[in-house]
C-alpha positions in Angstrom: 70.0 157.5 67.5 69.1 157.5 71.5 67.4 154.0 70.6 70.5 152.8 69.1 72.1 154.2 72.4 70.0 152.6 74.6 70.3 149.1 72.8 74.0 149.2 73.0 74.0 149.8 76.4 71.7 146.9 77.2 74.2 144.8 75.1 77.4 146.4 77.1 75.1 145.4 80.1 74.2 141.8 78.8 77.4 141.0 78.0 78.7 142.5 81.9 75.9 140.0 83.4 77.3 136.9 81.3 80.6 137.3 82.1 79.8 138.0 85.8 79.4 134.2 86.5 81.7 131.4 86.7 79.5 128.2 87.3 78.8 127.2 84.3 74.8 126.3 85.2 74.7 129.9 86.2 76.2 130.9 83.1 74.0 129.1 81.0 70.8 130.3 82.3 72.7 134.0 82.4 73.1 134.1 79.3 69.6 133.3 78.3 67.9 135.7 80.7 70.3 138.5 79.5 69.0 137.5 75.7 65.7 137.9 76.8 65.7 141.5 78.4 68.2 142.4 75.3 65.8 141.8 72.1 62.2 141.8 74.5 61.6 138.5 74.0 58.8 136.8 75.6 60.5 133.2 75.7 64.2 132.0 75.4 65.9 128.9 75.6 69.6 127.8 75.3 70.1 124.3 73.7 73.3 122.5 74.1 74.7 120.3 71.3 75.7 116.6 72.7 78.2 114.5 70.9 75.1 112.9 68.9 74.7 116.4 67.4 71.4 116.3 69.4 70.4 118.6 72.3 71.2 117.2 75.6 70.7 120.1 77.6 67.4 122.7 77.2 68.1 125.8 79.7 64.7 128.0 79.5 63.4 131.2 80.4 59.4 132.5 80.3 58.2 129.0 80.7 56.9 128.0 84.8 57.8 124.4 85.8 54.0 123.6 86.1 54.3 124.5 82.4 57.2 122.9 81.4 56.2 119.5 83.2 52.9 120.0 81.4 55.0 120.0 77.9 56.7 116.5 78.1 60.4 116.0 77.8 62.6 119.1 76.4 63.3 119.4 72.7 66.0 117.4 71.2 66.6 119.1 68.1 63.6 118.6 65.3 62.0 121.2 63.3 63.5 124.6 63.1 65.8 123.5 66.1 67.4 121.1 64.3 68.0 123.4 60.9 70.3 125.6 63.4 72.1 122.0 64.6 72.9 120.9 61.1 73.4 124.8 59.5 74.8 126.9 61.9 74.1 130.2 61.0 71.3 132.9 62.5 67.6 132.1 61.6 65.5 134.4 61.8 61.9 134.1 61.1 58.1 135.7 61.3 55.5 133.1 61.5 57.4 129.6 62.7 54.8 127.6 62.1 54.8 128.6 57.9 58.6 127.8 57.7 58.3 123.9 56.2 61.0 122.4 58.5 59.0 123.2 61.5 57.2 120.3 63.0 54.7 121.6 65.3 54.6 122.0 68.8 53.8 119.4 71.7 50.5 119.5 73.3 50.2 122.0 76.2 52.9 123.9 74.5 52.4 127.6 74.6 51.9 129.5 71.3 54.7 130.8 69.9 54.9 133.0 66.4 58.2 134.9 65.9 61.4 133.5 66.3 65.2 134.1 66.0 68.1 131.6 66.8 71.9 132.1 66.6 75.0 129.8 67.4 77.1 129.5 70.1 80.6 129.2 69.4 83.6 128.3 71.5 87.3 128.6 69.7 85.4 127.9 66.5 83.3 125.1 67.5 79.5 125.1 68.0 78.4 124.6 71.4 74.9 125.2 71.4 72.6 127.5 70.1 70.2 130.4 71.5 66.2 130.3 70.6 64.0 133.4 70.9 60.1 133.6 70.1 57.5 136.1 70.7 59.0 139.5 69.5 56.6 142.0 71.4 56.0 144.1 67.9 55.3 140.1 66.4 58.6 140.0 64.4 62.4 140.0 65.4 64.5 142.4 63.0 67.9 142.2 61.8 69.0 144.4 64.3 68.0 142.2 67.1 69.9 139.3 65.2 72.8 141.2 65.5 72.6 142.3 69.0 72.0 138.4 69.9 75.5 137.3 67.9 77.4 140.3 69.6 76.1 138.0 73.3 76.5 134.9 71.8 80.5 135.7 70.6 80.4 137.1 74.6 78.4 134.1 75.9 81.4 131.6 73.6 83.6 133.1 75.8 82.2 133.3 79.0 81.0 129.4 78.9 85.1 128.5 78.1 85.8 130.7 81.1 83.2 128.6 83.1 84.4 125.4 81.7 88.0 126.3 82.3 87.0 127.0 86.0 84.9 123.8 86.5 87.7 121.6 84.8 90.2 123.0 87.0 87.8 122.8 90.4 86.7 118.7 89.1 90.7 118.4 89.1 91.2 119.6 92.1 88.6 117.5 93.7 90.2 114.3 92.0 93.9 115.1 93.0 92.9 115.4 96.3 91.1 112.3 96.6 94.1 110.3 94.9 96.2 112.0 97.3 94.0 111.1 100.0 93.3 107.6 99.4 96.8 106.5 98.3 97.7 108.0 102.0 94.9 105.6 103.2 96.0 102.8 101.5 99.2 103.1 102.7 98.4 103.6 106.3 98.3 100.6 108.7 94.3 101.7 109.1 92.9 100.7 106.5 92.3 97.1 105.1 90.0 97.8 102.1 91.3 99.8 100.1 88.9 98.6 97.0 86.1 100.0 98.9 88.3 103.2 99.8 88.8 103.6 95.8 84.7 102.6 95.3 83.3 105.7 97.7 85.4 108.2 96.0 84.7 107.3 92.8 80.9 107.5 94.3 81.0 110.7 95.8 83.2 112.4 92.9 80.9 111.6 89.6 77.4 112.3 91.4 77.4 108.4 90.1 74.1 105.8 90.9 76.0 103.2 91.6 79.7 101.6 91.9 81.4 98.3 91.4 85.3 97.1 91.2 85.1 93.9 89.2 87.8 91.3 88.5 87.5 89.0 85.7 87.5 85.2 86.9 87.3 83.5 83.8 87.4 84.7 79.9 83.1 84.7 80.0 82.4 85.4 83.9 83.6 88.0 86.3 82.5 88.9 90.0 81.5 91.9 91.5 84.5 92.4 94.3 83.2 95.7 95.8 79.9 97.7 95.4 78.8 100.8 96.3 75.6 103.1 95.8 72.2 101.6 94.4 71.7 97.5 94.5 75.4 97.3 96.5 73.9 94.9 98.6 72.8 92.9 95.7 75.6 93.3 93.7 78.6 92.6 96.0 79.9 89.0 95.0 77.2 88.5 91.9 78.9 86.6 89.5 77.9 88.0 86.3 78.6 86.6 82.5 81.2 89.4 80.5 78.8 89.3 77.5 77.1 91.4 76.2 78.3 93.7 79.0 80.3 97.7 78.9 82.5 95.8 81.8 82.9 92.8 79.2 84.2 94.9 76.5 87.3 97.0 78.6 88.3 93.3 80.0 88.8 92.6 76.1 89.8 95.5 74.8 91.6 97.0 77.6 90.7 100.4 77.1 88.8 102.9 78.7 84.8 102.7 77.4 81.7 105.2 77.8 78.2 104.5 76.9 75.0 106.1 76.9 73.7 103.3 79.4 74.4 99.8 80.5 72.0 96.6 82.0 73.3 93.7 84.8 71.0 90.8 85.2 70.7 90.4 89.0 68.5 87.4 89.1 65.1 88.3 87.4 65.8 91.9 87.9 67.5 93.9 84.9 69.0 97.0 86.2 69.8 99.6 84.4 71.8 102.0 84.6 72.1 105.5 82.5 75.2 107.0 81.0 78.3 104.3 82.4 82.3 104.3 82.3 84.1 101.7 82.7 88.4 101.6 83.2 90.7 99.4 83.7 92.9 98.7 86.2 94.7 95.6 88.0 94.6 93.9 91.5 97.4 93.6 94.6 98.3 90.5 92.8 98.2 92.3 89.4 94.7 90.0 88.3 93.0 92.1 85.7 89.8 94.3 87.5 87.4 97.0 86.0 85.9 100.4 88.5 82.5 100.7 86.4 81.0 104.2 87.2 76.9 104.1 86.4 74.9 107.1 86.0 70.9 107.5 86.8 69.1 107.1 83.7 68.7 110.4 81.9 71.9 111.9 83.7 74.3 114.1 81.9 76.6 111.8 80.0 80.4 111.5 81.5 82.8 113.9 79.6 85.9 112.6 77.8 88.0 114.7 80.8 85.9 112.7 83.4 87.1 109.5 81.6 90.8 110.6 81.7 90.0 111.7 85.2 89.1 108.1 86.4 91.3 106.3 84.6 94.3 108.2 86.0 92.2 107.3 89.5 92.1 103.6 88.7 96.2 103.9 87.6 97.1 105.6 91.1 94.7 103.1 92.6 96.4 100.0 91.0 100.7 101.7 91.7 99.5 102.3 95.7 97.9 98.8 96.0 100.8 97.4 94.5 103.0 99.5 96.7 101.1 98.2 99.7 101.4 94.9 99.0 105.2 95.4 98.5 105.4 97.0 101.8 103.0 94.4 103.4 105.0 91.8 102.2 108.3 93.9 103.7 106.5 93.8 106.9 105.9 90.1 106.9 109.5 89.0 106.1 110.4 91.4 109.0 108.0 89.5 111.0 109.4 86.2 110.0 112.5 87.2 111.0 112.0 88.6 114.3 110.2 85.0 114.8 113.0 83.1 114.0 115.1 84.8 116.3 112.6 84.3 118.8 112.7 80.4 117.8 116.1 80.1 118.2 116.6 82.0 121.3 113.8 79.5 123.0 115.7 76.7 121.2 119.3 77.5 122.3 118.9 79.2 125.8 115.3 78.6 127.8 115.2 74.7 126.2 118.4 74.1 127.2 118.4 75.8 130.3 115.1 73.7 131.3 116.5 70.6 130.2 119.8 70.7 132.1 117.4 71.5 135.5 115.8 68.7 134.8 118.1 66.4 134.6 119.6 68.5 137.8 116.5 67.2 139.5 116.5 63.7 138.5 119.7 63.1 139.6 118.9 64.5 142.9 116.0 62.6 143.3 118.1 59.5 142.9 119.9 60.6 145.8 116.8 61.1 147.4 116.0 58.8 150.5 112.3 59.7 151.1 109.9 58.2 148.9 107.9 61.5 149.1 110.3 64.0 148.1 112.0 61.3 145.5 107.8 61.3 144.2 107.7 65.3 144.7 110.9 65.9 142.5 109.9 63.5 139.9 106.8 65.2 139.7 108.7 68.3 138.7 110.8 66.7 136.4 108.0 65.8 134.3 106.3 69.5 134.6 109.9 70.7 133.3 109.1 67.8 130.2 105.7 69.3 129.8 107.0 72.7 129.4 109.5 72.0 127.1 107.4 70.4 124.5 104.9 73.4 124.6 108.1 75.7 123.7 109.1 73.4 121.2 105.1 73.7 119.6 106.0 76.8 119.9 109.2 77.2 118.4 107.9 75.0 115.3 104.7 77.4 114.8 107.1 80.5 114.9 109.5 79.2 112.2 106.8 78.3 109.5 105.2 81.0 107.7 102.0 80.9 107.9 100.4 82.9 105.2 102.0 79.8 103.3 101.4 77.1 104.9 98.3 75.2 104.9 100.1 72.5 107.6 97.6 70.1 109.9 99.2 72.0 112.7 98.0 75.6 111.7 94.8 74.5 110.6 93.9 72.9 114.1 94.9 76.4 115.9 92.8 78.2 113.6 89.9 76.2 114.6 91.5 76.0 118.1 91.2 79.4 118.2 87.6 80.6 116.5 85.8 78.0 119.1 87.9 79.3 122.5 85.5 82.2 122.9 82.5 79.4 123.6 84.9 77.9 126.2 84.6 79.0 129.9 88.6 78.8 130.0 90.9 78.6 127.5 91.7 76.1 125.8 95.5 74.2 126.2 96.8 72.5 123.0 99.7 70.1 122.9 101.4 68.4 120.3 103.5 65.6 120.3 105.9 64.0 117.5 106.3 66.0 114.2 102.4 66.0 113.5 102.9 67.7 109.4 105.6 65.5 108.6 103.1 62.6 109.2 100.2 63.9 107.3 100.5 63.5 103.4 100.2 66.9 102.1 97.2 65.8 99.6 95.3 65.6 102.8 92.0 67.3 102.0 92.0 71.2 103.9 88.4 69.5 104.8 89.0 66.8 106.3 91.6 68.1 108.6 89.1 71.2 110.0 86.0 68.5 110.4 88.7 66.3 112.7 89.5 69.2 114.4 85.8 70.6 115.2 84.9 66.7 116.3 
């Protein structure tokens, strides 16, 4: 009776410690530590069930890591292991190596004899089971298969608890990055917001590597922004869609996940491990992909991480869309308060300087002296020069340049990028309507090349 006791208080206190946590890594190896000290078990391990009805996660206890390194890769679910995968119920058993689904051990594994495993269940699914070996009397009984369901039903819970938390905290993280970078996009600070979206999406997956890539054709598409691992490489690689994750979602347009996912980048072949892949469209609404990749042998992405970055991608896409709106708000402002500008200099300082002009000349004609008739001449034509320079720039302000691709522009572009080699600046004059006179097939080329000469 006092050894019942005692039991039931070491589950009362197992089951206190599991619940005590609320990372779900510290949960996880809780639980196996507390099912340990709870039967006497020498070793322990906690296996959790991947969506390949495998074991992608091995959490153990007894083991050292010199040990474990010794042993190879963990378990994925062979043998006895796998019996508790496909047949979720408690096996319990005295020798494990006379049961015949048992397949051995791996070299440099420690002996184990005795063993017990149970399920894990979370609101009726399995989520993993828990493996015990090396009773201390050399077998488990079917007391201490009960003890371990009582902690696993507690450990079910406890891991949804820590889930719950960790879901909540991973969407906390995300809305505050939307938030943040749909204020950055929108500011006047920031003119990339691609890259903005790319480090984000980089620091919020614990992601290798990642690229925004528009499609530019239906086989080829081109790396517009990388980040992470081979970004130097990748940035502006124009890579073929087949055969590719990113390939697929510019077909299918649909969210995609995959275990892992290869880009050719000359004679290198990168891989990458598990990869998602959304999505989403450009400022000018051209189809684009944000392809998240993984280190190889990484925990795969969750299905709430791929809702996660999707909803990213579709904030991403509404506040570069709303920028460009704005920026192109901005720029009609702009054109506007040019024109005005244009016609002011037209109708008031043009004006003004012509009618001194001819002020002058006439007064020169009156003039006696050769000198100061020569002197106010001379004026008269600096008045001329003037004029034409404010009609340059009245005709520069009234075209829109974002549009235009006119001789004119073209040569104060170049103008302009070569004036810092100058010791002074530059003066540029036009005379006579200089884009009316150039056909507009002229080659873009040919026009810069005149200009450099």
């Amino acid at each position: 009776m006092a050894d019942i006791e005692a039991r039931l208080r070491s589950l009362l206190k197992a089951n206190a410690a599991v619940v005590s946590q609320l990372e779900l890594s510290a949960v996880l190896r809780r639980i196996v530590e507390s099912a340990v000290e709870l039967v006497g078990a020498k070793y322990g391990a906690l296996g959790v069930i991947g969506p390949d009805g495998m074991l992608e996660e091995f959490i153990h206890v007894g083991l050292t890591t010199e040990a474990a390194d010794a042993i190879g890769p963990p378990p994925r679910g062979r043998g006895v292991l796998g019996a508790l995968i496909h047949d979720p119920h408690p096996i319990r058993l005295e020798h494990i190596g006379h049961d015949p689904r048992s397949v051995g051990f791996p070299r440099n594994h420690p002996r184990m004899d005795s063993f017990v495993g149970v399920p894990i269940r979370i609101r009726g699914e399995v989520f993993g089971n828990l493996y015990l070996t090396e009773h201390p009397d050399g077998a488990f009984t079917e007391e201490d298969t009960e003890l371990l369901e009582a902690l696993a039903a507690t450990a079910g819970i406890a891991i949804d608890n820590a889930r719950l938390y960790e879901d909540s905290v991973r969407r906390e993280r995300w809305a505050a990055a939307a938030a943040e970078m749909s204020a950055a996009m929108f500011s006047d600070e920031t003119g990339r917001p691609l890259q903005l979206l790319a480090d984000k999406v980089l620091q919020l997956t614990d992601a290798a590597t990642v690229v925004v890539i528009s499609s530019i054709s239906d086989t080829m598409m081109c790396v517009e922004v990388a980040r992470g691992q081979h970004a130097d490489e990748l940035t502006g690689a124009v890579l073929a869609q087949a055969g590719t994750l990113s390939g697929r979602v510019f077909d299918s347009w649909q969210p995609l996940q995959a275990s892992g996912d290869t880009v050719e980048l000359g004679d290198e072949l990168v891989a990458w491990g598990p990869t998602v892949v959304v999505p989403m469209l450009g400022a000018d609404g051209a189809p684009m992909v944000l392809t998240v990749g993984r280190p190889v042998g990484s925990p795969r992405f969750t299905d709430k991480d791929v809702d996660l970055a999707a909803d990213l991608a579709a904030q991403a896409t509404i506040a570069l869309e709303l920028a460009r709106g704005r920026s192109d708000r901005q720029a009609l402002a702009l054109m506007d308060e040019r024109g005005r500008i244009a016609r002011d200099l037209h109708d008031h300082v043009i004006q003004r300087l012509f009618g001194a002009g001819l002020s002058l000349q006439a007064v020169a004609g009156r003039v006696g002296d050769a000198a100061a008739r020569s002197e106010l001449l001379e004026q008269v034509d600096a008045l001329d020069a003037a004029i034409t320079e404010i009609r340059t720039v009245i005709f520069a302000l009234r075209q829109p340049r974002a549009s235009s691709g006119s001789v004119r522009h073209r040569i104060v572009d170049v103008i302009s990028e070569v004036a810092p080699s100058f010791s002074e600046s530059p003066r540029l004059v036009f005379q006579g309507p200089l884009d009316l006179r150039t056909p507009p097939t002229s080659p873009k080329t040919s026009s810069r090349s005149c200009a450099r000469e």
